[in-house]
N, C-alpha and C positions, 0 to 999 in steps of 0.2 A: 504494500500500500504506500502511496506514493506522502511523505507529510508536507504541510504548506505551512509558512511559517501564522503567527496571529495575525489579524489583518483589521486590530482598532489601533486606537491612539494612543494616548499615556493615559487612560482609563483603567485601570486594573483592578477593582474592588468597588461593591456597593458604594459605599461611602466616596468614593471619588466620584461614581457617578449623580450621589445624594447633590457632593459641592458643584456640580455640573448645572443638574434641577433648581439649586440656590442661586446660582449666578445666574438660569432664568427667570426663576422667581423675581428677583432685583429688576432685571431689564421689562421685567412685565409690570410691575409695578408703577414703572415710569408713564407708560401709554396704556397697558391694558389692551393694547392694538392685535389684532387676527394674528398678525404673525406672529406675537410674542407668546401669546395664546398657545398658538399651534406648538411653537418649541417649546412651551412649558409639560404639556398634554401629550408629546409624543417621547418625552425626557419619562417623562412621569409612569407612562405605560410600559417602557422598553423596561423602566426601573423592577418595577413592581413584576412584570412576567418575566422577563428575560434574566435578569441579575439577581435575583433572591432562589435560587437554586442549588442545589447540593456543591456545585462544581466550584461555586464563587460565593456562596454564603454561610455563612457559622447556622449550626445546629439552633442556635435561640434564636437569631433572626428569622431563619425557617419556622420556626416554633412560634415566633410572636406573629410573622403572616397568617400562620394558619389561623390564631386566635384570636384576631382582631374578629369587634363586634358586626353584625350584619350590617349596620348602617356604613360603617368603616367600607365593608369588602363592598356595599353598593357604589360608595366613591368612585370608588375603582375602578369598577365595572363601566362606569359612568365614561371613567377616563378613561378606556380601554375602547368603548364604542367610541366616543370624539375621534381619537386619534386615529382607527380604524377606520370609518367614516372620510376623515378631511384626509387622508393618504391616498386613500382610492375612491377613482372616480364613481363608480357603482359599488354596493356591498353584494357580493355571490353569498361569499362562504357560509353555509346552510347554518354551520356550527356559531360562528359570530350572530348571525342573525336570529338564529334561536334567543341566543343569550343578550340580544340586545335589552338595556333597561333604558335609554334614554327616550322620553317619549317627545320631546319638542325642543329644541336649541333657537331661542332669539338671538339673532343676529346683534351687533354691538349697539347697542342704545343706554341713554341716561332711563335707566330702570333702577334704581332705586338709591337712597342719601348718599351712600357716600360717593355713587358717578355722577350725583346732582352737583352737590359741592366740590367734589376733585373735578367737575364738568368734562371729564373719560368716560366715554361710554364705553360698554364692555360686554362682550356674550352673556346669555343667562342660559342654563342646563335646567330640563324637568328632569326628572327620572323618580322610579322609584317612591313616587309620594313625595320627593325631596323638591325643592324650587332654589338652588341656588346661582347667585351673582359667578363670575369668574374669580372675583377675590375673595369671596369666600370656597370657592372649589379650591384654589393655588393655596389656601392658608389650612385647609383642613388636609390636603396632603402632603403640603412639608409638618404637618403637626404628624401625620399618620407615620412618615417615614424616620423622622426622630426616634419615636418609640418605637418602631421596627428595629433601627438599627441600634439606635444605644439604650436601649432600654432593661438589659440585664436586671434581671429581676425584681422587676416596677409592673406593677399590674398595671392594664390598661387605663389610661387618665381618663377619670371618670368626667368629667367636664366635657371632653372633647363628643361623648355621646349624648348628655346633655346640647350642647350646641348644636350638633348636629341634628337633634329630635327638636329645636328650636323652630328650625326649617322647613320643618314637615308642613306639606298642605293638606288643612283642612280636609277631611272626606267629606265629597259633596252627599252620599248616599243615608 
């Protein structure tokens, strides 16, 4: 069998690709703009399925993936359709499409106080029952990935499901 040498960058561990997600974070922060969006949400996906694996991740970080609560893994999922979605022009894959939970994405608009005041408009995601801003999707998953990665023996921060259950809409039924 023939080997071929690696073929990424100086990315070599979760964590280098976490400060990757962070330095998009920052630049997103600045506009809130599609683009920044997109590389936050395609950092964030490649994160969470591709690098949190036996090969490249410690036994507790696999561990605290697994355990993160259902709202948590909906994030995910959330971010996992986005990035999925704005990659390819059409969705096929039966299996993506199964497991889609994103029911509606608006487009960048001043949709709620704080793109009123920072006057950025910014995508808004449904899914799942959840209604979230872009900044709050970016800040619940560098919160998620924190405790993934360094969270050695910290239960899950109870707050963060708290906030997230903040978000929830209404059942109209």
């Amino acid at each position: 069998m023939l080997e071929k040498p690696i073929t990424r960058l100086a990315l070599d561990t979760p964590h280098d690709m976490f400060e990757k997600l962070k330095w998009e974070e920052a630049r997103l922060v600045e506009s809130w703009s599609v683009y920044d969006s997109f590389n936050f949400i395609v950092t964030a996906h490649h994160l969470y399925v591709d690098w949190l694996k036996p090969d490249s991740a410690s036994a507790g970080q696999i561990a605290r993936k697994a355990e993160l609560p259902q709202g948590a893994k909906d994030v995910f999922r959330a971010v996992i359709d986005v990035s999925n979605g704005s990659k390819h022009w059409k969705m096929t894959n039966k299996h993506s499409l199964e497991a889609q939970v994103i029911v509606k994405i608006e487009r960048p608009v001043i949709g709620c106080w704080f793109a009123y005041f920072e006057n950025k408009p910014m995508a808004y995601f449904d899914f799942s029952g959840y209604s979230l801003s872009m900044a709050e999707l970016s800040a619940f998953v560098v919160h998620y990935f924190e405790w993934i990665l360094s969270g050695d023996g910290l239960p899950f921060p109870v707050e963060l499901t708290a906030n997230l259950d903040a978000l929830r809409v209404p059942s109209t039924s």
